[in-house]
C-alpha positions in Angstrom: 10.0 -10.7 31.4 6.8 -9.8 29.7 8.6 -8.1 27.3 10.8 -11.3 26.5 7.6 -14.0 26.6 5.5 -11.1 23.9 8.9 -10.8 21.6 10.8 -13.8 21.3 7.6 -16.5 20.4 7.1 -13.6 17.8 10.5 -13.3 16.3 10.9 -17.1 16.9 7.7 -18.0 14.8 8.4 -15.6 12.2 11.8 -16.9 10.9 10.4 -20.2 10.5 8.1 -19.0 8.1 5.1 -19.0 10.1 2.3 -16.7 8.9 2.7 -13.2 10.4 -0.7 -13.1 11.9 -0.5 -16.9 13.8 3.5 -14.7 15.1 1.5 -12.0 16.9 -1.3 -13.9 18.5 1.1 -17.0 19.7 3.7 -13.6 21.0 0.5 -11.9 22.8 -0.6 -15.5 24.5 3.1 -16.5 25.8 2.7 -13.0 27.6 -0.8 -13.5 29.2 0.3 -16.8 30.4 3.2 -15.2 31.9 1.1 -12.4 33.3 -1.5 -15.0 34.7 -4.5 -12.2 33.0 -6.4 -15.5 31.9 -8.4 -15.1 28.2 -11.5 -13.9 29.5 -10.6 -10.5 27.8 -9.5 -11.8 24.4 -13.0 -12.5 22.9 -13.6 -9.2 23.9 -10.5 -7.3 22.5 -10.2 -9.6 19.3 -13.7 -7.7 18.8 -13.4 -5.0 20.0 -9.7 -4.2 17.4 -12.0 -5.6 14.1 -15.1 -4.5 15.2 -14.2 -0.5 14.0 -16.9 1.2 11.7 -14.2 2.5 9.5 -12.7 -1.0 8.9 -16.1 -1.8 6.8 -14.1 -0.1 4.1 -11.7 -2.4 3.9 -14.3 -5.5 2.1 -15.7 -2.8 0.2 -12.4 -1.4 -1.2 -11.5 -4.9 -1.7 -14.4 -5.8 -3.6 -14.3 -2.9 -5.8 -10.5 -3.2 -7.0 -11.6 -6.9 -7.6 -14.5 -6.3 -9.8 -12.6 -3.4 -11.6 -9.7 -5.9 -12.5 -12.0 -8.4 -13.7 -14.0 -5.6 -16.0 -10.6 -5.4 -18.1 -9.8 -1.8 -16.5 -6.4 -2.8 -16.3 -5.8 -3.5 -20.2 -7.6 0.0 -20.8 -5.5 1.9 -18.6 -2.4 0.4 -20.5 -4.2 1.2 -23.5 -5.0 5.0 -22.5 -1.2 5.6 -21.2 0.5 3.9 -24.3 -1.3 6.1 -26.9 0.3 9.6 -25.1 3.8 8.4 -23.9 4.5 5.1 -25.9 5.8 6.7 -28.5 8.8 7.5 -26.5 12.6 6.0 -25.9 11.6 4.1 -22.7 8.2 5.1 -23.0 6.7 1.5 -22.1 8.5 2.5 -18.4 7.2 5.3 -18.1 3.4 3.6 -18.4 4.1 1.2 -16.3 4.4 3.8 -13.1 1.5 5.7 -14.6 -0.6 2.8 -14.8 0.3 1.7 -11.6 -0.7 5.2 -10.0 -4.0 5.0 -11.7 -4.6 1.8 -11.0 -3.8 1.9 -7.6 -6.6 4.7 -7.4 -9.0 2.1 -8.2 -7.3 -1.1 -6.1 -6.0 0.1 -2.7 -3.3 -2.6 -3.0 0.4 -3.0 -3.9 0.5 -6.3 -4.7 -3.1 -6.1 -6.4 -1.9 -3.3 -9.0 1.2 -5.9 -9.6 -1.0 -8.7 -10.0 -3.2 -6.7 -12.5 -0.7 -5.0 -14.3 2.0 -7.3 -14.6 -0.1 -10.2 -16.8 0.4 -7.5 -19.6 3.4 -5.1 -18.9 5.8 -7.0 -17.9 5.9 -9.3 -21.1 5.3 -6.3 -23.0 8.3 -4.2 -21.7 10.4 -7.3 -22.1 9.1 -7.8 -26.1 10.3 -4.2 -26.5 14.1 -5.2 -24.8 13.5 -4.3 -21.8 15.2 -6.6 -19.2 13.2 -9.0 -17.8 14.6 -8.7 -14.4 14.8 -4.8 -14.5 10.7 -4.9 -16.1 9.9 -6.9 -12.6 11.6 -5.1 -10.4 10.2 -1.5 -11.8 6.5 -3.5 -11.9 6.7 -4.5 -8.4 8.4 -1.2 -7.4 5.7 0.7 -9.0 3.0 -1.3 -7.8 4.0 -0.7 -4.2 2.6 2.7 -4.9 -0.9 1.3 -4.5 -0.9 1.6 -0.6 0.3 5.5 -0.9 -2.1 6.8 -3.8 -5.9 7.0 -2.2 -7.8 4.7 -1.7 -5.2 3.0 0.8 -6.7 0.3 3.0 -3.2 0.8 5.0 -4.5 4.5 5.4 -7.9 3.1 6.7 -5.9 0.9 9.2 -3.6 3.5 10.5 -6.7 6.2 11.0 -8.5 3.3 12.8 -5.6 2.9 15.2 -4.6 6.5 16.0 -8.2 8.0 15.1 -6.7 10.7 12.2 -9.5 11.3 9.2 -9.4 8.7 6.9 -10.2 11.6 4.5 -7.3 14.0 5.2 -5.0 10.7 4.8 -6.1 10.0 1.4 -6.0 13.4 0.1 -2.5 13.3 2.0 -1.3 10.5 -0.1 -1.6 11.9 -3.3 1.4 14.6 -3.8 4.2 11.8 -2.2 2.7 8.6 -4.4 3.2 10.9 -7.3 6.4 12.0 -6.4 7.2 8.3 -5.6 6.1 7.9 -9.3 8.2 10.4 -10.6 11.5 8.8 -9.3 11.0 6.0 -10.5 10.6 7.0 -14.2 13.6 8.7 -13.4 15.3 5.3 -12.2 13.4 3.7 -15.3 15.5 5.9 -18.0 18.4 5.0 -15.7 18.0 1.7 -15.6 17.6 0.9 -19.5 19.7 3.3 -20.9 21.9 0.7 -22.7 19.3 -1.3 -24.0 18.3 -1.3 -27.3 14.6 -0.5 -26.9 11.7 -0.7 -29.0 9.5 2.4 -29.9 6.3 2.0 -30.5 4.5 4.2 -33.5 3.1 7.3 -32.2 -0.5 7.4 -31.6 -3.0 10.1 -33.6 -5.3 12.2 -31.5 -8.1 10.3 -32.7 -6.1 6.7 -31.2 -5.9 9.3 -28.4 -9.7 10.1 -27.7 -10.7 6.7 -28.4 -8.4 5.4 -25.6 -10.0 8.0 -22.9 -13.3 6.8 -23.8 -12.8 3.3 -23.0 -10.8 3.8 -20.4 -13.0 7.0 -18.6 -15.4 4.8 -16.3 -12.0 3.7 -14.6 -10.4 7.0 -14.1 -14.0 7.9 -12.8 -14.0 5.7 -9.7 -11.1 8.1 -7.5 -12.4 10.9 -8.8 -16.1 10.1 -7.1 -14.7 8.5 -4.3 -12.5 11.5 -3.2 -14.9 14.0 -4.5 -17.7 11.9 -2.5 -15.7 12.4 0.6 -14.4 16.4 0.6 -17.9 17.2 -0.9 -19.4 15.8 2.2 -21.5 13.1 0.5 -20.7 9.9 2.2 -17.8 8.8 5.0 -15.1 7.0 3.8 -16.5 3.8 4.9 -19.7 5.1 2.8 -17.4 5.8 -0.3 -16.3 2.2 0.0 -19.2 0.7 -0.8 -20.3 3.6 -3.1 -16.8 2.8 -5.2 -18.1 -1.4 -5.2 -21.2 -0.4 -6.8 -20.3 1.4 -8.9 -17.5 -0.9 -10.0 -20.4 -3.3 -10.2 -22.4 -1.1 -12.6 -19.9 -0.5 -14.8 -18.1 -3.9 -15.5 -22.1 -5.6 -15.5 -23.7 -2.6 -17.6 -21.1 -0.4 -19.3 -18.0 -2.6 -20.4 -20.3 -5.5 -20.2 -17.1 -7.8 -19.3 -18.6 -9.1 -16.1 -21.1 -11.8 -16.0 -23.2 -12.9 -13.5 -21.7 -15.7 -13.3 -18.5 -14.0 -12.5 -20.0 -12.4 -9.0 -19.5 -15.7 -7.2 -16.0 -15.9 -7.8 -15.0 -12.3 -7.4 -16.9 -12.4 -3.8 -15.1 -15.7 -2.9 -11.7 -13.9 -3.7 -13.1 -10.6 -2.0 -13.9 -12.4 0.8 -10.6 -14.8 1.1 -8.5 -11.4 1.2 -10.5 -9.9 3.2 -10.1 -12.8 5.6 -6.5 -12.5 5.8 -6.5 -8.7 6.3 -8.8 -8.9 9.4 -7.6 -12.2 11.0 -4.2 -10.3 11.2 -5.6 -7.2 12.6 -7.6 -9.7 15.1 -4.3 -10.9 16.4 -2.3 -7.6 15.6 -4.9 -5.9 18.1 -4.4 -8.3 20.8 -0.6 -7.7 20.7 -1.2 -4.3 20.8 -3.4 -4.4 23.8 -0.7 -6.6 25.7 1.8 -3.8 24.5 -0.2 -1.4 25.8 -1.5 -2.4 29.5 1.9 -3.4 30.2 3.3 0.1 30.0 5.7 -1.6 26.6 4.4 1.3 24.2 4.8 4.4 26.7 8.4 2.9 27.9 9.5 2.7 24.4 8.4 6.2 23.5 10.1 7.7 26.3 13.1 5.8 25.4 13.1 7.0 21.8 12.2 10.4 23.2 15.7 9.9 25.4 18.1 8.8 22.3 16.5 11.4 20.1 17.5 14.0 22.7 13.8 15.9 21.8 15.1 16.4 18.3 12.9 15.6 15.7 15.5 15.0 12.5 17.1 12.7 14.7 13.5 11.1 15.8 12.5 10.7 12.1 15.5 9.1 10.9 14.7 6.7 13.6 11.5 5.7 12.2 12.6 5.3 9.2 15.5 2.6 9.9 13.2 1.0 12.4 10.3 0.9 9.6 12.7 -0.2 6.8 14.4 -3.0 8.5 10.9 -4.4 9.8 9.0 -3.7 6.2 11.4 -6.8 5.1 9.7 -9.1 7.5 6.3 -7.7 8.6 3.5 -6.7 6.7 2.2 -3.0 6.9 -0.9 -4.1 8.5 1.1 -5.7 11.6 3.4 -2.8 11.1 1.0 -0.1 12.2 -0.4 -1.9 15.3 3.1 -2.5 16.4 4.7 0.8 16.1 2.2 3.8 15.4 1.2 3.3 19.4 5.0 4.1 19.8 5.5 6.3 17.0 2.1 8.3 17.2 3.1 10.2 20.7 6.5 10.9 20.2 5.6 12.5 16.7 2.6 14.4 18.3 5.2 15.6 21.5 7.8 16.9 18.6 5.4 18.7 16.8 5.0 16.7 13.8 2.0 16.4 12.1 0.2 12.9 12.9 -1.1 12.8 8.9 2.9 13.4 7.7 3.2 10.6 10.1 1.0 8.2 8.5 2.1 9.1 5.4 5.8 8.6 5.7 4.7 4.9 7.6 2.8 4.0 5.0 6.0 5.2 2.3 8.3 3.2 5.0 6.1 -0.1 4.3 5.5 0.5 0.3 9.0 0.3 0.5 9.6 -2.9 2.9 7.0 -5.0 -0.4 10.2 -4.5 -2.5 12.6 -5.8 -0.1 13.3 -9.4 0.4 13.1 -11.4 2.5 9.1 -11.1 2.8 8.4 -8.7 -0.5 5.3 -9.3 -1.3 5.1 -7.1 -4.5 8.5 -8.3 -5.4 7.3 -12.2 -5.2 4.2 -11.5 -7.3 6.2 -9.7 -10.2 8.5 -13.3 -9.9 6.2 -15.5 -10.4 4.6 -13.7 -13.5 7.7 -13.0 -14.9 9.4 -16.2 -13.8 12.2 -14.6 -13.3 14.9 -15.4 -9.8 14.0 -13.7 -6.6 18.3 -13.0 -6.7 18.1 -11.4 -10.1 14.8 -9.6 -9.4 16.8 -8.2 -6.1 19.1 -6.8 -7.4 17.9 -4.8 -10.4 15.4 -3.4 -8.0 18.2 -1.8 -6.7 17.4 1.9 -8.9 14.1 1.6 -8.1 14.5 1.4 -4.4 17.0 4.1 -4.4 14.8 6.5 -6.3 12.1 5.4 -3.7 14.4 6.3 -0.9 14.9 9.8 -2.3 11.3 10.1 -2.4 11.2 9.0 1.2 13.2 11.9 2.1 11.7 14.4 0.8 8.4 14.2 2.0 10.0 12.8 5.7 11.8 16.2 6.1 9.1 18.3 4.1 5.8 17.7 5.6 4.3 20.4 3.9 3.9 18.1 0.8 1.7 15.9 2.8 -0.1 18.6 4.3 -0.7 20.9 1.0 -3.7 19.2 -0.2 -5.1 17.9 3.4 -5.0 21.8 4.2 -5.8 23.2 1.0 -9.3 21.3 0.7 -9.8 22.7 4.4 -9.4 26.0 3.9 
């Protein structure tokens, strides 16, 4: 009964639209009504799920990707990848995923990279004949890479749920988003190999330098924060707010393309995202609670534990449907409050790594911002492109392929995960 008063206000709420966080606290109140627990404990869980040291690094990773769009780091990225590989027969596709795994370096957010990116590549790949569908679809596709590549703010939301280093995630990350990356320049050539493409002239080495100069303070930023955090320098949470300052001294001081005027607006946006990202961990963390006290989370273990048969192929491959087919209606956020208290001891029971775990959830929900019908990444390319959600759709179809090969290689390989986590240990 408990289970039917948390799920079906829940799945109710969300096909009419409602917004996913209002879905998971109106689903975790129908069940304490029906338990008869009363609300003296939600004031204290509400605080006690966004209260988390760790998730200070959310505002401040916000904040930073923010003020690094608004310096122009995104038009000196472009810049920096064009002048080596734009030269090349589909060589503005090719920047478009390196950008976007740079970028998302800096950002922490899919549909942040698209947003920044897509003002300029997207009308730029479709100048050179690119499809204007097909240059949406790869620029959403690519952009979902931003929650994989460090820093993640999914990462910092899954290590604050199942207590994993924030740091071993992010170094985790690195090897699959590239390899992400990789398929889809793959799916890229694929995809535009019968269009008449333009080539753009070949840049000199001194083009070259000059585009690594203006475009170094950028590629600085993951480099500090990563080496901040395996030098032993600062927490994650610390690098955070290192990486915002920073990002602040370089758009006010070095690329002088922030004004001081500018602050109030990029801390009322900061702030407003921020917002959202906390309000639905307030109510994702007050379904979880529910989930847990009422024995839902260890029941549904044991159950996948039961249809798995112990076997940890068959266990995985059960993840990943399960993760796929909610990543089209539930944000990653909500994902991992719902499922990694399922997930996380069944993985741990099979012998599989809890970081390959977080990684492989967070590739499972890069994936679900591509697929309609709530693709957040996929809208955002849309409405700069102005292109059809339907068209959009479907030529993401390559792109999600070559992401699903990417899936499976580092689902069934956990070693790629665990190379750099392990190496920086030793």
């Amino acid at each position: 009964m408990t289970v039917a008063c948390l799920l079906i206000p829940f799945a109710l709420l969300l096909i009419m639209g409602v917004p996913i966080a209002v879905c998971l606290g109106a689903g975790a109140l129908a069940a304490l009504l029906q338990l008869d627990l009363g609300f003296d404990m939600m004031p204290a869980t509400i605080y006690a799920s966004c209260s988390k040291f760790i998730l200070l690094a959310i505002p401040f990773f916000i904040l930073a990707g923010n003020i690094m769009d608004k310096s122009g780091i995104s038009t000196k990225l472009i810049r920096f990848a064009q002048s080596f590989v734009g030269h090349k027969k589909g060589g503005l596709g090719i920047v478009c995923v390196i950008v976007a795994c740079f970028f998302a370096a800096i950002s922490g957010s899919g549909p942040a990279t698209v947003a920044a990116l897509g003002m300029i590549i997207i009308p730029a790949m479709i100048r050179a004949g690119y499809d204007p569908a097909s240059s949406s679809a790869l620029m959403s596709t690519a952009g979902s890479i931003g929650v994989i590549i460090p820093p993640s703010i999914t990462f910092v939301v899954y290590g604050s749920i199942t207590g994993v280093s924030i740091g071993k995630l992010f170094m985790a990350g690195i090897i699959p988003g590239l390899i992400m990356g990789f398929f889809l320049i793959l799916a890229s050539f694929y995809s535009s190999r019968h269009s008449d493409l333009v080539q753009l002239p070949k840049a000199s080495r001194h083009e070259r330098w000059l585009a690594f100069k203006d475009a170094f303070w950028g590629l600085l930023m993951p480099v500090i924060i990563l080496g901040g955090i395996y030098g032993g320098i600062f927490t994650p949470t610390e690098a955070a707010a290192v990486s915002a300052v920073y990002g602040l001294l370089v758009g006010i001081f070095i690329y002088r393309s922030v004004k001081l005027k500018d602050l109030y607006q990029i801390f009322l946006d900061s702030v407003s995202q921020t917002a959202v990202v906390m309000f639905i961990t307030a109510t994702a963390g007050l379904f979880a609670w529910v989930i847990t006290i009422e024995g839902i989370a260890a029941a549904a273990s044991e159950f996948i534990i039961q249809i798995s048969g112990g076997n940890l192929i068959i266990f995985l491959i059960i993840v990943n449907i399960i993760l796929l087919i909610s990543g089209c209606f539930i944000d990653g956020n909500s994902s991992f409050y719902i499922f990694a208290p399922i997930f996380y001891p069944v993985a741990l029971s099979l012998g599989y790594d809890p970081i390959a775990l977080g990684v492989l959830m967070v590739m499972n929900l890069a994936i679900g911002m591509v697929t309609p019908p709530v693709g957040v990444c996929l809208y955002v390319s849309c409405g700069i492109s102005g292109e059809p959600i339907e068209r959009v759709s479907k030529a993401a179809i390559p792109f999600l392929i070559a992401s699903f090969c990417a899936l499976l290689i580092i689902t069934y390989i956990p070693q790629i995960s665990l190379f750099l986590p392990g190496f920086l240990s030793n």
